[in-house]
N, C-alpha and C positions, 0 to 999 in steps of 0.2 A: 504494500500500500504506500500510495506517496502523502509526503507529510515536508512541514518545516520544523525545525527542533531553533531555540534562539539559544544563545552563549551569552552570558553576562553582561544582556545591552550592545555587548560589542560584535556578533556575528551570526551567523543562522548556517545549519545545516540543510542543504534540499537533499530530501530521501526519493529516488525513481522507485519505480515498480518492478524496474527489472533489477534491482538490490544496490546499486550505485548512488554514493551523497559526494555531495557537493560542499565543501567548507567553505564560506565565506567570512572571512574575520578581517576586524579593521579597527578593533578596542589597542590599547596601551600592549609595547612587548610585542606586534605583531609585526611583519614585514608588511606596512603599511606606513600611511602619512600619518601615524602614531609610535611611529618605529621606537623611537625614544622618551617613549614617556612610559613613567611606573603605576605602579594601582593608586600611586596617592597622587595623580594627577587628576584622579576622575572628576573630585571636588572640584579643583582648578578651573576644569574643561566645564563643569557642568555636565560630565558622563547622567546617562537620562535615569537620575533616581531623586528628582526634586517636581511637580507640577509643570514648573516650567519649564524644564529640561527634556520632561517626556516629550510635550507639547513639541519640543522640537527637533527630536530628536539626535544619534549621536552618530556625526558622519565625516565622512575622511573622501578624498579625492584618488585614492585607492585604497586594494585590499589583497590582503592572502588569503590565495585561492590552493586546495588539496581537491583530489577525487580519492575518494576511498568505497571499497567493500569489505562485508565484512563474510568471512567464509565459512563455511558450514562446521569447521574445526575451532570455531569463534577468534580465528587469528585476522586481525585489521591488515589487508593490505593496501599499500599507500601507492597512487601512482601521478604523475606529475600532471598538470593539469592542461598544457600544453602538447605535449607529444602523447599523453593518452600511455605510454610503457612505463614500468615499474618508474618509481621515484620519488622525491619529496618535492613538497607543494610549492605556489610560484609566486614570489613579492611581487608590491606595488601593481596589482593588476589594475587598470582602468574598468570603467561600469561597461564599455562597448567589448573588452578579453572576457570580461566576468560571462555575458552573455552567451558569447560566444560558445565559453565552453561549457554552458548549461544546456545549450540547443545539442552540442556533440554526445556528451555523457546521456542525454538523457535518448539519445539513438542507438547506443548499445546495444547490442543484440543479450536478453535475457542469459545471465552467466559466463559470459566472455567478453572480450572487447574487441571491438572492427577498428582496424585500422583506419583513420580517418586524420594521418597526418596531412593529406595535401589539402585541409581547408584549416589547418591550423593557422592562428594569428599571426603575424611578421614579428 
């Protein structure tokens, strides 16, 4: 079943239906335009746990982007969110890569992955 899962104001997980999520994070500590800030910045920033802060929520001009499954032996594997093969996740992605690779992942063929490097991003 497809769902959103959120992370501490600062990212959301999209779950496909063929078992592939999507990590979006852009909070404090991320390879993001929050790369260098700590949890005690959230105050600073106004991170959304004040009325007014929800109201306007907590955003960055990019984000770190993972693709992950998780396998029937409950081991997470990790694969890079750009080439789609094993690896770790990809900084500073902009909202038009973010996209991108949400339309790819979410074409995956039920249990494996299609190659689909030649529409990957520049």
């Amino acid at each position: 079943m497809s769902k959103f899962t959120s992370h501490y104001n600062s990212g959301v997980h999209i779950t496909f239906d063929n078992g592939y999520t999507v990590s979006i994070q852009w909070g404090p500590s991320t390879y993001s335009q929050h790369h260098n800030l700590d949890s005690l910045s959230y105050e600073k920033l106004e991170a959304p746990s004040t009325p007014s802060a929800l109201a306007n929520g907590w955003s960055s001009n990019t984000a770190e982007v993972a693709v992950m499954k998780l396998e029937e032996d409950k081991d997470t594997i990790w694969y890079n969110p750009i080439t789609l093969e094993l690896g770790d996740p990809e900084g500073w992605m902009t909202t038009e890569q973010v996209v991108d690779v949400l339309q790819r992942v979410e074409q995956i063929s039920v249990g494996k992955i299609r190659r689909l490097i030649n529409r990957c991003p520049a």
